[in-house]
KEMI-653923 format. One record per atom (N, C-alpha, C): x, y, z. Coordinates in steps of 0.02 Angstrom, whole numbers, padded with zeros to 5 digits, always signed. Example, Ala and Ser with C-alpha at 12.3 -4.5 7.8 and 13.67 -1.06 7.14 Angstrom:
BEGIN
+00660-00284+00390;+00615-00225+00390;+00660-00165+00390;+00642-00112+00354;+00684-00053+00357;+00645+00002+00394;
END
This chain:
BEGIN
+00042-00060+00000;+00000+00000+00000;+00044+00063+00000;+00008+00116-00039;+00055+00174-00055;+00047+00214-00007;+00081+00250+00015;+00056+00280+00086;+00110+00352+00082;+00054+00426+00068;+00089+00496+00047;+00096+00520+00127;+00146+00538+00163;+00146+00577+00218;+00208+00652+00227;+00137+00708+00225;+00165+00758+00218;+00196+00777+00282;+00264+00820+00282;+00296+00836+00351;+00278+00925+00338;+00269+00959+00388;+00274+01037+00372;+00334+01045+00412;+00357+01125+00413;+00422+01171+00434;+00406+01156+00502;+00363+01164+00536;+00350+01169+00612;+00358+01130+00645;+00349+01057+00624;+00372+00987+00652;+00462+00991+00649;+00464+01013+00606;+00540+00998+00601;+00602+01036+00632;+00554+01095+00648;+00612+01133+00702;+00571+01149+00754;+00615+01183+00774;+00594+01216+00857;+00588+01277+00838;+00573+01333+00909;+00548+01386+00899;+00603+01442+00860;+00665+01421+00864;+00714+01458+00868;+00745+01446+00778;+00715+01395+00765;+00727+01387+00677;+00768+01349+00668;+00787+01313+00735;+00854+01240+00728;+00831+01184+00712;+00866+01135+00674;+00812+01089+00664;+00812+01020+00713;+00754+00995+00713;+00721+00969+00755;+00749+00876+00750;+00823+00870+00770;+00848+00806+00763;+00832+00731+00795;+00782+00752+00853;+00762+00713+00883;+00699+00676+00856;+00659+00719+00819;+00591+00696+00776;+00595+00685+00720;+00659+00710+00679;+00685+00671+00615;+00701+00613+00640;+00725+00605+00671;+00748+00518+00704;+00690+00491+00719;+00644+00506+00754;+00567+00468+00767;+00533+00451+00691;+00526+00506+00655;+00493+00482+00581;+00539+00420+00546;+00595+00438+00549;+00649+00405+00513;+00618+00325+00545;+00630+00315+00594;+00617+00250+00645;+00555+00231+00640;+00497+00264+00634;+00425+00259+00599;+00397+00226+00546;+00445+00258+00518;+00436+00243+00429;+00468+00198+00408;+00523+00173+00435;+00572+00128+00440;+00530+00048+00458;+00502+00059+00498;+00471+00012+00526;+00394-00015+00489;+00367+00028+00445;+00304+00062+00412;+00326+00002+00350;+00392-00003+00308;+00398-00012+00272;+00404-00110+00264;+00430-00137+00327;+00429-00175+00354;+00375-00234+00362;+00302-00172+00349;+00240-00211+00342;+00209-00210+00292;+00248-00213+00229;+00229-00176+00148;+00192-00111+00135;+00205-00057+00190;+00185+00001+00165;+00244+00043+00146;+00223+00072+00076;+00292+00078+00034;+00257+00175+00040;+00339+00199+00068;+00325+00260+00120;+00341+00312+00063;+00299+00387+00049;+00324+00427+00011;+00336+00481+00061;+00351+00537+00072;+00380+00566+00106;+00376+00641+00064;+00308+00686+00083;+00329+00757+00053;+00343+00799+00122;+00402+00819+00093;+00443+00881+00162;+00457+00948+00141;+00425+00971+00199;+00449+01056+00212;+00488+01075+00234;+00540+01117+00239;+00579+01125+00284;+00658+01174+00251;+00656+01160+00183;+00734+01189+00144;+00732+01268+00173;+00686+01301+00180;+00683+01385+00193;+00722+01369+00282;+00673+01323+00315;+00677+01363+00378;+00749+01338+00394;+00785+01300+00343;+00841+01248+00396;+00906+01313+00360;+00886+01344+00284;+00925+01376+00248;+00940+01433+00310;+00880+01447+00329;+00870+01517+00394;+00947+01518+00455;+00926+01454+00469;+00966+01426+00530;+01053+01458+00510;+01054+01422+00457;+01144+01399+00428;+01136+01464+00406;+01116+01522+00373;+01142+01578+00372;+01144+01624+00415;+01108+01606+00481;+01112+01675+00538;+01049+01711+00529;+01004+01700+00485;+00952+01735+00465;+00896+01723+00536;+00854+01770+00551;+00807+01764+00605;+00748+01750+00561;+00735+01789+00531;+00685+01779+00505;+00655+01770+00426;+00615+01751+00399;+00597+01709+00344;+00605+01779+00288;+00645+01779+00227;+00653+01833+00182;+00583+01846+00160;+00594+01919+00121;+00527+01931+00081;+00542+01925+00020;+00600+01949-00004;+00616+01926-00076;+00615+01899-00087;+00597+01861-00156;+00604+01781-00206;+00671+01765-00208;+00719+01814-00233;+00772+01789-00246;+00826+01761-00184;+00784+01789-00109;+00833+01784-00037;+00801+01716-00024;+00738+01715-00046;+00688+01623-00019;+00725+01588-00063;+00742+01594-00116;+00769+01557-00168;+00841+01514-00139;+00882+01582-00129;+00949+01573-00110;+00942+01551-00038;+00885+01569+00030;+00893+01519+00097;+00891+01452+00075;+00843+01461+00020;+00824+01358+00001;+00884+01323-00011;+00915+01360-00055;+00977+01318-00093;+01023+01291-00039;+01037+01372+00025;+01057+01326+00067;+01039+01272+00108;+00966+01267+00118;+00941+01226+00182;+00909+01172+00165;+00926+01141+00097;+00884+01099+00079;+00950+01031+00068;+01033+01045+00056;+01059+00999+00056;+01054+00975+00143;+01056+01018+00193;+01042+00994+00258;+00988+00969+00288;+00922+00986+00242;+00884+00938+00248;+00867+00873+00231;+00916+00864+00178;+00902+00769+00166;+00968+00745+00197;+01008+00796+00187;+01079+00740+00237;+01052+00710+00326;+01011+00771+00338;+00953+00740+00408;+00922+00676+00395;+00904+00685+00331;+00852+00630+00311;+00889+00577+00296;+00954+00565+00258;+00983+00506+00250;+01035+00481+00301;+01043+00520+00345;+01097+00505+00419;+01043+00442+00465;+00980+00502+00451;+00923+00429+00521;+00891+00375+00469;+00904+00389+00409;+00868+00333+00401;+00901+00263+00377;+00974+00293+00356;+01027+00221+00350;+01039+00184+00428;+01022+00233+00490;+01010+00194+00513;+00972+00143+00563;+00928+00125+00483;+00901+00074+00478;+00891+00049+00409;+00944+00050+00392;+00968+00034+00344;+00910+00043+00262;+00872+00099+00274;+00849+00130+00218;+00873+00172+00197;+00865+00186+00104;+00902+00243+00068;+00849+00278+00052;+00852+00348+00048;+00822+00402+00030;+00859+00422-00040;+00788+00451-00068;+00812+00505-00140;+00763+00566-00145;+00799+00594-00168;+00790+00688-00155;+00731+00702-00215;+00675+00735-00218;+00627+00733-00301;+00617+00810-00271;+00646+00861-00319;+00604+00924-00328;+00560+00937-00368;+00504+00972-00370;+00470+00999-00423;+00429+01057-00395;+00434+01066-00465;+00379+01150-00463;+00328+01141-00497;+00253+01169-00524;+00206+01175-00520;+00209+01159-00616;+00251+01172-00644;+00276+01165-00715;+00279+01078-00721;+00317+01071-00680;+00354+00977-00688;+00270+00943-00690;+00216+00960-00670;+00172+00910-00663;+00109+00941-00717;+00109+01025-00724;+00084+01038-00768;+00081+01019-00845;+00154+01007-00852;+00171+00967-00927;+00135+00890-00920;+00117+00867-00947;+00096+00794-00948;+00141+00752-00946;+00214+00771-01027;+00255+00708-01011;+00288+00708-00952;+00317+00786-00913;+00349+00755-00863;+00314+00738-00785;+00240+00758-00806;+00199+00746-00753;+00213+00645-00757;+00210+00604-00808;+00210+00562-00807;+00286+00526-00780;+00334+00556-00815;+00385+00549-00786;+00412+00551-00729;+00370+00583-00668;+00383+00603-00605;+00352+00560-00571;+00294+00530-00616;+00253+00473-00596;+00296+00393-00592;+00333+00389-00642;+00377+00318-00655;+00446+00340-00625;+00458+00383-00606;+00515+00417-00557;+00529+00379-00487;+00449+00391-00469;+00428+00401-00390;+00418+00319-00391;+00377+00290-00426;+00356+00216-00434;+00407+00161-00418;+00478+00193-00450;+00524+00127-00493;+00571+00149-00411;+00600+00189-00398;+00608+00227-00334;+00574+00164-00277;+00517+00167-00263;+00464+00139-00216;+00482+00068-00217;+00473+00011-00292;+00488-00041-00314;+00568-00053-00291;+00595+00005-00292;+00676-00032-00263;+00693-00026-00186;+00651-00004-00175;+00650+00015-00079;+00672+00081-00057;+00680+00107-00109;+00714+00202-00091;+00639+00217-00075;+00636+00259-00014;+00597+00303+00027;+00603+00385-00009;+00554+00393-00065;+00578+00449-00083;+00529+00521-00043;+00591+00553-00054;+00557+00629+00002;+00558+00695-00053;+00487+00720-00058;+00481+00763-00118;+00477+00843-00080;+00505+00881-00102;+00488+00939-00083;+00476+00981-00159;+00457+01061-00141;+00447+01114-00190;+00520+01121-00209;+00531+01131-00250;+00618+01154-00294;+00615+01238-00290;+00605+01258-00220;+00582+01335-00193;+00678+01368-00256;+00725+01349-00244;+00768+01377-00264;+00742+01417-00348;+00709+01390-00384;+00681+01412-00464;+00593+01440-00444;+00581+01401-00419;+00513+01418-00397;+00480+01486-00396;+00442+01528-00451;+00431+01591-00436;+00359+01583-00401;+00321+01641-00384;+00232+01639-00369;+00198+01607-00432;+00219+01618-00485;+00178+01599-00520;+00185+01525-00545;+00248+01482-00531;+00238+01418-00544;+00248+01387-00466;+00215+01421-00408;+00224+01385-00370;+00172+01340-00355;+00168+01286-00312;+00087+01252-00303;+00084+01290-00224;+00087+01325-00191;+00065+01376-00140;+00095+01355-00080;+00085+01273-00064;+00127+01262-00015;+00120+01170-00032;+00150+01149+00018;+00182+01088+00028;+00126+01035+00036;+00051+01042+00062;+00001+01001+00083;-00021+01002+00003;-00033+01070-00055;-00070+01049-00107;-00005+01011-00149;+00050+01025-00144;+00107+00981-00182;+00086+00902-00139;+00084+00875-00085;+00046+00817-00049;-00001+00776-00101;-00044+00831-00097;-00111+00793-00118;-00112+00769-00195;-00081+00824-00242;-00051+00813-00299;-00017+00754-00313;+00033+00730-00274;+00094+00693-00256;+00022+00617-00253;-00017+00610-00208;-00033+00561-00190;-00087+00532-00259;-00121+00584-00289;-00172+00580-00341;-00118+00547-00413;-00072+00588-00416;+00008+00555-00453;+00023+00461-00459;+00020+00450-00400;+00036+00377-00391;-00007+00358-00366;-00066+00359-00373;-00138+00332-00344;-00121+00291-00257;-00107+00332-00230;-00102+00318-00153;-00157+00293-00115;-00137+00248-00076;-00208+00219-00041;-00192+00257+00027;-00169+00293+00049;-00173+00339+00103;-00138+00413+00082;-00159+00481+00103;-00136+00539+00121;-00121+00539+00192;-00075+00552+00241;-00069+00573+00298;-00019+00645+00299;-00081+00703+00321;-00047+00769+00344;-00019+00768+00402;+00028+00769+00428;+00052+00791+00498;+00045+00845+00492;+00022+00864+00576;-00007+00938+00582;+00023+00949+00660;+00045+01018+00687;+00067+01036+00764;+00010+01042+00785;-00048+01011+00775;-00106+00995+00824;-00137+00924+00825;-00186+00935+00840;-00220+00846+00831;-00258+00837+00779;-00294+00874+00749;-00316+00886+00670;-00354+00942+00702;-00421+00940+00628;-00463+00996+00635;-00530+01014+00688;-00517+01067+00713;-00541+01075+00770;-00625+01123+00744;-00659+01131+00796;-00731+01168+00781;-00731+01241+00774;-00651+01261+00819;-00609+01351+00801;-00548+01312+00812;-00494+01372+00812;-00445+01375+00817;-00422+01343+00927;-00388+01279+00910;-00381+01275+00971;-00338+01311+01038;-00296+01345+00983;-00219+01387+01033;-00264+01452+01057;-00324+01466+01018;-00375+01549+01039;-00431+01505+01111;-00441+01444+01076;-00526+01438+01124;-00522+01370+01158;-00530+01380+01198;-00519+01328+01275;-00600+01258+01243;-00628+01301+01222;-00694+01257+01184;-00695+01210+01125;-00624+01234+01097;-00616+01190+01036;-00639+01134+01027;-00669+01088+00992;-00664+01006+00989;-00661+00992+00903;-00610+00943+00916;-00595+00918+00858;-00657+00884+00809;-00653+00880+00752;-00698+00863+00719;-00670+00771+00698;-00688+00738+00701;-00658+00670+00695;-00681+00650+00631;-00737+00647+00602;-00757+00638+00528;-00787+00677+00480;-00775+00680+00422;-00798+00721+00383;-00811+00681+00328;-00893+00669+00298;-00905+00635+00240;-00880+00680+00177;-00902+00737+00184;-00902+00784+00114;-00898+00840+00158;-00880+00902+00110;-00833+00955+00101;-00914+00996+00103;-00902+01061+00129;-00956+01116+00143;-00892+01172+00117;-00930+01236+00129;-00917+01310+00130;-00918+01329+00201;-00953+01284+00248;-00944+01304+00309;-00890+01270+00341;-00870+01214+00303;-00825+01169+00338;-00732+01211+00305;-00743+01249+00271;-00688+01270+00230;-00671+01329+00295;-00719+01372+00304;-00736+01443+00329;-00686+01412+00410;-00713+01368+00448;-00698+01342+00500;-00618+01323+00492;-00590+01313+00445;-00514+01325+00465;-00480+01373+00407;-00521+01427+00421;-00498+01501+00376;-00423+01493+00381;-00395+01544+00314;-00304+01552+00327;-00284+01565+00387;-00219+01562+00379;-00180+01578+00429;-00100+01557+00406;-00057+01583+00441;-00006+01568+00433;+00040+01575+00503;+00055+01530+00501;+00102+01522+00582;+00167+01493+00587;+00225+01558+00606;+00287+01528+00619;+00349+01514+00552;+00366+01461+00543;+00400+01461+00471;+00369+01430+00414;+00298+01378+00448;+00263+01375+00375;+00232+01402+00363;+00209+01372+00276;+00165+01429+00228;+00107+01421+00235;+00076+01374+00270;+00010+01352+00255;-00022+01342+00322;-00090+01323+00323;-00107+01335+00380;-00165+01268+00393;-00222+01269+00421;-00270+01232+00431;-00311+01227+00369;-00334+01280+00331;-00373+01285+00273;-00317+01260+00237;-00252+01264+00238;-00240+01233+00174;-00234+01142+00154;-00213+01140+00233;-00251+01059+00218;-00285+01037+00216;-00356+01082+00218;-00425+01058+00240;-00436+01058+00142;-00419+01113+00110;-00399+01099+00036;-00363+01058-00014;-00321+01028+00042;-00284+00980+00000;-00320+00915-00002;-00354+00885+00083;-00385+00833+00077;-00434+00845-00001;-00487+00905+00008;-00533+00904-00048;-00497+00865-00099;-00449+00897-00117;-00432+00876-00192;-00398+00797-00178;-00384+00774-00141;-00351+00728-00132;-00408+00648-00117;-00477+00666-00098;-00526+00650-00090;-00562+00621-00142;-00552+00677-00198;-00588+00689-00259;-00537+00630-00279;-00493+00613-00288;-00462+00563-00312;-00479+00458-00276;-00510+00484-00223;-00544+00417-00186;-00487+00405-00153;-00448+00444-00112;-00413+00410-00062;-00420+00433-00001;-00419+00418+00035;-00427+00434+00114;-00380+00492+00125;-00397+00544+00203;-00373+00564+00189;-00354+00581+00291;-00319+00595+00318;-00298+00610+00389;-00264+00663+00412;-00281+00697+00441;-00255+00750+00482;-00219+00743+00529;-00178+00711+00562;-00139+00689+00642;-00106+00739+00645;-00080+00736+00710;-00024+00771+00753;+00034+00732+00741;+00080+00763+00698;+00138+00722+00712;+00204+00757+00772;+00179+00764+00829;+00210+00776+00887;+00217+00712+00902;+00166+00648+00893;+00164+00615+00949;+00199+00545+00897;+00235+00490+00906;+00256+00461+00890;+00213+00388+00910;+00197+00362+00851;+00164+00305+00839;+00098+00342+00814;+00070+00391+00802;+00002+00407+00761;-00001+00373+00724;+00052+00388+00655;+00035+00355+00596;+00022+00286+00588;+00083+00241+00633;+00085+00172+00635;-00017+00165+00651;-00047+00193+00694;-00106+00205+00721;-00178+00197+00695;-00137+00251+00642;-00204+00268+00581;-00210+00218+00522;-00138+00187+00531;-00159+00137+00469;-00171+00082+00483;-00168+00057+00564;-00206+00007+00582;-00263+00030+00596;-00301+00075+00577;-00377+00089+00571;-00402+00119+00640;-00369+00133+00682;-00387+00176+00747;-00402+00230+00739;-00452+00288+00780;-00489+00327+00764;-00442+00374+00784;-00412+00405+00736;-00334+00467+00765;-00347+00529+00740;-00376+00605+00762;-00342+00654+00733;-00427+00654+00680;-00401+00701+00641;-00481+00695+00567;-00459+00672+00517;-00524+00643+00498;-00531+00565+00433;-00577+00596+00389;-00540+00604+00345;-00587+00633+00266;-00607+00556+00233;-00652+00561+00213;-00675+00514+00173;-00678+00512+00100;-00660+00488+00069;-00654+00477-00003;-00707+00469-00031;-00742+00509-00078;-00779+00523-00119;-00799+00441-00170;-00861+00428-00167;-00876+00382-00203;-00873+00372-00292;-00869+00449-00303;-00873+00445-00379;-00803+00473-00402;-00758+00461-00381;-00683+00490-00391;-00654+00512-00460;-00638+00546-00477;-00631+00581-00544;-00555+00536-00562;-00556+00533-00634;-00489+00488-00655;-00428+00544-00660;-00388+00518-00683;-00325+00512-00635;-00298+00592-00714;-00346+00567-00765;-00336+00627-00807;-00357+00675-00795;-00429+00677-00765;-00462+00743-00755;-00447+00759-00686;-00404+00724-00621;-00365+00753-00582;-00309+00789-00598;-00271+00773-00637;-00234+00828-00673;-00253+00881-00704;-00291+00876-00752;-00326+00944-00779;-00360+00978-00731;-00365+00970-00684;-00414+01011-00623;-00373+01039-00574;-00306+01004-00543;-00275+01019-00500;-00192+01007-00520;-00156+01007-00554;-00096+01012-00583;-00089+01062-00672;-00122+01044-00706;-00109+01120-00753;-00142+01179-00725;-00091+01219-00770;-00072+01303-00740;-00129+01343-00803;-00182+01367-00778;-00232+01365-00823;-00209+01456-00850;-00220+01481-00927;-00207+01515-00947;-00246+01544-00975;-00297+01562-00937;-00351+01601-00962;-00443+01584-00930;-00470+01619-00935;-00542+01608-00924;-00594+01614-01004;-00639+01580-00983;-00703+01573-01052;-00764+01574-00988;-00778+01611-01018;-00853+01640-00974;-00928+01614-01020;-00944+01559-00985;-01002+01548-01018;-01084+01548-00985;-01136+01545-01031;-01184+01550-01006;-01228+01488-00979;-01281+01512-00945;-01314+01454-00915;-01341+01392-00929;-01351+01395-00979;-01363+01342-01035;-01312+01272-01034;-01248+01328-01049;-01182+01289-01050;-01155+01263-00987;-01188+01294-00916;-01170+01275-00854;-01201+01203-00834;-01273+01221-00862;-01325+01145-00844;-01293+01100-00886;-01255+01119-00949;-01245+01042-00993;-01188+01046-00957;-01140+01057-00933;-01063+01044-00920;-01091+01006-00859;-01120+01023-00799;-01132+00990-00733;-01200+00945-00721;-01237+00967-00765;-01295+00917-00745;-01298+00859-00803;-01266+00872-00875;-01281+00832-00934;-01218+00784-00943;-01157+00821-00926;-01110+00835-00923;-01083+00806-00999;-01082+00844-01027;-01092+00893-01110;-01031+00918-01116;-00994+00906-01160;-00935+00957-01197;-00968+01025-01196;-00929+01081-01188;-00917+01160-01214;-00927+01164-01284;-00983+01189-01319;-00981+01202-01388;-00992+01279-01371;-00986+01336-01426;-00970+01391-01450;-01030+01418-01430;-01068+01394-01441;-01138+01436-01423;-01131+01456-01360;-01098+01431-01315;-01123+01455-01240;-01077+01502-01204;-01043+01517-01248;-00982+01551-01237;-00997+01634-01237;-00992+01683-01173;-01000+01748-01171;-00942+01777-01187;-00879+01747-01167;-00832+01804-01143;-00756+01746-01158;-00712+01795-01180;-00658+01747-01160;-00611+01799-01138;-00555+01787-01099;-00507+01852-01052;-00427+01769-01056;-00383+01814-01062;-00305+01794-01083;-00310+01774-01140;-00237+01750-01154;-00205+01725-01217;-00182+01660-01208;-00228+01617-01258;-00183+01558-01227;-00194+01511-01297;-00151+01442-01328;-00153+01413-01368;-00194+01361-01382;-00209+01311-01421;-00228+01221-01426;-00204+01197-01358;-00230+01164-01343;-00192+01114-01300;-00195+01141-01224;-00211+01199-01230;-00194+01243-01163;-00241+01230-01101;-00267+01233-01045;-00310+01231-00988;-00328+01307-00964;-00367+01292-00973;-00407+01367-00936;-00465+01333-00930;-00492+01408-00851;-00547+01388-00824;-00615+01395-00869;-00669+01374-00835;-00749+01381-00871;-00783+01437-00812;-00811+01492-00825;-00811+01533-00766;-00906+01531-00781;-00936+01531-00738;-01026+01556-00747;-01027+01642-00755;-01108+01655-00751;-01096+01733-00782;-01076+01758-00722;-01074+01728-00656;-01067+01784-00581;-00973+01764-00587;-00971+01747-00616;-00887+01740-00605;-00856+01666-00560;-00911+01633-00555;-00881+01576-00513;-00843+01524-00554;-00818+01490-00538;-00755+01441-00578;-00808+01365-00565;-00850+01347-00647;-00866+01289-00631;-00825+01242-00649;-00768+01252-00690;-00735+01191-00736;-00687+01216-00753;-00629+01148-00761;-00568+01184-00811;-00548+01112-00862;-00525+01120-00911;-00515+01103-00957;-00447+01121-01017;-00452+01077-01061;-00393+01095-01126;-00426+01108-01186;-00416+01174-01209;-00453+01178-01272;-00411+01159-01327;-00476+01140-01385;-00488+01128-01464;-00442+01185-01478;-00435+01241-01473;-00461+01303-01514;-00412+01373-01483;-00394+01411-01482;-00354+01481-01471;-00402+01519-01437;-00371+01570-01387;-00401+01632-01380;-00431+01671-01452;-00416+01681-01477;-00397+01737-01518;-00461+01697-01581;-00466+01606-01614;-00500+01589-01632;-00574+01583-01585;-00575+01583-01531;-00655+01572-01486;-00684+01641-01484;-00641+01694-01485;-00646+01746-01486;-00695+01782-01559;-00682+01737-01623;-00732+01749-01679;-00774+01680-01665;-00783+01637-01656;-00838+01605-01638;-00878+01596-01591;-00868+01620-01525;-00893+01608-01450;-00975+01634-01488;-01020+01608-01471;-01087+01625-01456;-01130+01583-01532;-01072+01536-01580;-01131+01530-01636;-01110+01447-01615;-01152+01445-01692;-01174+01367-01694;-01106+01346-01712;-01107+01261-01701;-01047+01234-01727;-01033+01214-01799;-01097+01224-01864;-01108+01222-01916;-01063+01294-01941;-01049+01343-01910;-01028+01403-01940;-00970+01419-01931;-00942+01352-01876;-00854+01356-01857;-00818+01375-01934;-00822+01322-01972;-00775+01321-02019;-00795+01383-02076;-00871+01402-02078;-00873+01476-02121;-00831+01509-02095;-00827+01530-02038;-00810+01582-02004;-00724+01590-02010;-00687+01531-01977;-00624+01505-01963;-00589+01496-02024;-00635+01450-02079;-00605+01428-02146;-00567+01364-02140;-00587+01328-02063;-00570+01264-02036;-00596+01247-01992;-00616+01170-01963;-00638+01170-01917;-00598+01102-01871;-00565+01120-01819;-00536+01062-01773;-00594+01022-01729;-00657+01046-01731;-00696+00989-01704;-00771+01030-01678;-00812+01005-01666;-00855+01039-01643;-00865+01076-01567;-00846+01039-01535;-00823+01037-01452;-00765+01106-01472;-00763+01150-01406;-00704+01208-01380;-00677+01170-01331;-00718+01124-01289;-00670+01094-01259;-00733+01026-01243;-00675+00939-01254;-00710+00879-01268;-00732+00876-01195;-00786+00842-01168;-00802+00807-01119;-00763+00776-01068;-00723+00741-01106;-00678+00711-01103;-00603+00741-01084;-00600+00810-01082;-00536+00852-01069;-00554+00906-01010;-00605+00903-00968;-00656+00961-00947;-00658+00903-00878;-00601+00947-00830;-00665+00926-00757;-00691+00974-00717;-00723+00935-00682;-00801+00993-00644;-00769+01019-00586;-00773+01060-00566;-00739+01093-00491;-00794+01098-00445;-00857+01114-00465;-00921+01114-00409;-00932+01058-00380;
END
């Protein structure tokens, strides 16, 4: 069994930004042992910024790209030499996988990262993935380390996600503010109220907060795998959760799980543009679930090519769908609103009737 377990910055050091050698040795010894019972361990880690922090004297986390860039470069060879010191011994090897939001957006090397991680797993290397923050700008980043997780697990069709979290999972508020807190232990499906309940935040040296794993399960859900929230303070959780004990919060995996293509098109390409369509086109995309033809098309906003992903927006601006179009900005732009009989008058060619196939289009609602 494939088993994704994300580490964040906060587990891994202390308050002071040193890193945390005693609980690298507990995971190391964890996982070590994890593997022992045929669970073949993936390992996404946070940590290259805050450890880069440490080794340069830095107090606190840069604002520039190019200073996050350059802490990473330093703090990321000291983060797997952590990682391969505890875990040889026990006589497992680790291997290092960066990527940025590009590597999985492309298909071939989305696939390639896929038979990377696989052949890796098949030889007993414990591989540990982080963001490649050193190249990494805002705009090809995946935001933080839990949606690179969930990505990661939908990638190699994982039969477990486990977030470690510096709490016990998701609580009813924030537990460090309200003495009232109580954890929420199950969650069938995903609300707007259940999102709202672990609003942003950002605490300490990581990037992400409660909402963002409460976002990553979503997407990670949508793929039919389970999904867990624990505390990884405490040593033996995980061993815990995968013998089926009630630990921390348990997302449940969605019965109608979207394939492993339209998890990519939904949550790994870098979408380049919006097509604003009308209501018509909203009921066939979600209720018929109907290819995008031209007629339903109000509006289109960026520049983008064939082949490309951009979202499907309704007329209030909400994001029902994203997809790869047939067709160009610049070509939807003289056809958006007619029939598909008038593509090729219009164009003087026609690549298909569909702007975007059924089949290339997943639903976000």
């Amino acid at each position: 069994m494939k088993v994704v377990i994300k580490i964040g910055s906060n587990l891994l050091t202390d308050k002071a930004g040193r890193i945390n050698k005693k609980r690298i040795h507990a995971f190391a010894r964890e996982f070590s042992e994890l593997t022992k019972k045929d669970f073949e361990i993936v390992i996404v880690s946070s940590g290259a910024i805050a450890c880069g922090l440490r080794k340069l004297g830095l107090k606190t986390k840069p604002k520039e790209i190019r200073k996050k860039q350059a802490t990473a470069a330093v703090g990321q060879p000291l983060l797997m030499w952590m990682y391969e010191q505890y875990f040889l011994k026990y006589r497992k090897h680790v291997a290092q996988i960066l990527l940025t939001r590009d590597d999985l957006s492309d298909r071939t090397r989305y696939i390639n990262a896929k038979n990377t991680i696989l052949t890796l797993l098949e030889m007993g290397v414990i591989p540990i993935i982080n963001e490649n923050d050193t190249v990494a700008t805002d705009e090809i980043k995946f935001g933080d380390n839990d949606q690179l997780a969930a990505l990661v697990s939908g990638l190699i069709e994982a039969n477990y996600l486990i977030i470690l979290s510096d709490v016990q999972g998701l609580y009813t508020s924030d537990p460090k503010k309200d003495p009232n807190a109580k954890i929420i232990k199950h969650i069938k499906e995903f609300s707007k109220e259940l999102e709202a309940i672990a609003k942003p935040s950002s605490i300490g040296y990581g990037t992400g907060g409660m909402y963002s794993k409460v976002i990553a399960a979503k997407k990670a859900t949508s793929f039919g795998i389970p999904v867990h929230i624990i505390s990884g303070r405490k040593s033996g959780n995980i061993k815990a959760v995968l013998e089926g004990k009630e630990i921390g919060t348990f997302f449940e995996p969605v019965k109608d799980k979207v394939t492993a293509r339209k998890g990519w098109i939904a949550y790994a390409t870098r979408a380049k543009g919006n097509i604003y369509i009308d209501e018509g086109a909203v009921k066939a995309i979600l209720k018929n679930f109907k290819s995008l033809l031209p007629s339903g098309i109000k509006k289109v906003e960026g520049n983008f090519d064939v082949g490309d992903s951009v979202y499907c927006l309704n007329e209030k601006g909400e994001k029902i769908a994203k997809g790869l179009v047939n067709y160009s900005s610049d070509e939807i732009n003289l056809i958006k609103g007619k029939k598909t009989e008038e593509i090729e008058k219009i164009l003087g060619y026609k690549h298909g009737d569909e702007i975007i196939h059924r089949d290339n289009l997943a639903i976000l609602v």
